[in-house]
ZAMARGU-4260 file (C-alpha; in steps of 0.2 Angstrom, whole numbers, plus 5000, padded with zeros to 4 digits):
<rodrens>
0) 5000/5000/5000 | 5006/5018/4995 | 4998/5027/5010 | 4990/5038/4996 | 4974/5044/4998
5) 4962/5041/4982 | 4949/5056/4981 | 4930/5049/4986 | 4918/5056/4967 | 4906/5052/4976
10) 4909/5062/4994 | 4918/5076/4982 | 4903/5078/4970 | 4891/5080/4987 | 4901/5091/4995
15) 4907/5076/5012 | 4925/5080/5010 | 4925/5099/5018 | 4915/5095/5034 | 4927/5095/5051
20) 4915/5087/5062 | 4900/5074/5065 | 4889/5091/5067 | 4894/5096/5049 | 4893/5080/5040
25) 4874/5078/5046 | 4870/5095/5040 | 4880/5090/5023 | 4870/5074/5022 | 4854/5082/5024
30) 4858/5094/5011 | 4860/5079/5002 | 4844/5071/5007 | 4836/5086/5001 | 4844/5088/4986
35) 4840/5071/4983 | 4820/5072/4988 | 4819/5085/4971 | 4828/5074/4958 | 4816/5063/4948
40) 4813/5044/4956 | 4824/5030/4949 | 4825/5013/4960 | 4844/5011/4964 | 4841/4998/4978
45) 4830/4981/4976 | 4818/4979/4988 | 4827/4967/5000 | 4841/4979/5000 | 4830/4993/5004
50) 4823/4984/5019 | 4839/4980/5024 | 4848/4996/5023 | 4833/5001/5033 | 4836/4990/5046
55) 4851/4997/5047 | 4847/5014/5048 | 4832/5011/5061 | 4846/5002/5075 | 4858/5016/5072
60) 4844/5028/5076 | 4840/5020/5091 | 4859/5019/5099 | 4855/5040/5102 | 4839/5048/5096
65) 4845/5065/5098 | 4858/5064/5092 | 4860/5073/5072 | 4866/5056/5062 | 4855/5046/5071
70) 4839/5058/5069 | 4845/5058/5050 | 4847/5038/5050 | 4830/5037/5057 | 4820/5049/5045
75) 4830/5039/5030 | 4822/5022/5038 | 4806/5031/5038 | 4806/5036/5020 | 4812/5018/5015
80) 4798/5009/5024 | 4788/5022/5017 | 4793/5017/5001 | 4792/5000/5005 | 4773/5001/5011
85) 4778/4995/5027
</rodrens>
């Protein structure tokens, strides 16, 4: 291994790389969120993923619901089951 960093497209493109704390990456992954609640629907996810992903997402909210991550991990497991009818 190098020790060289390879640049995240994907963080880069959403603006992840600038934030210096947990308080900043949750605002940066809600602007995210909301960015992403305008853009046109396309399934990216099969359903069993999308259950599991919010599975996921509902146990991290619950380690601490007041927390920001964890308040956004759980509206992100709300809009999945939503999505999922469940």
């Amino acid at each position: 291994m190098s020790g060289e960093v390879k640049p995240d497209p994907i963080g880069d493109r959403y603006g992840l790389l600038r934030v210096r704390d947990l308080s900043e990456y949750a605002e940066a992954l809600t602007r995210v969120v909301e960015q992403g609640r305008r853009e046109r629907w396309v399934a990216m996810l099969s359903e069993a993923e999308a259950y599991a992903a919010a599975e996921l997402l509902g146990q991290f909210a619950q380690l601490d619901p007041p927390g920001e991550l964890n308040q956004l991990a759980a509206s992100l497991a709300s809009r999945l089951y939503s999505r999922l009818g469940a």
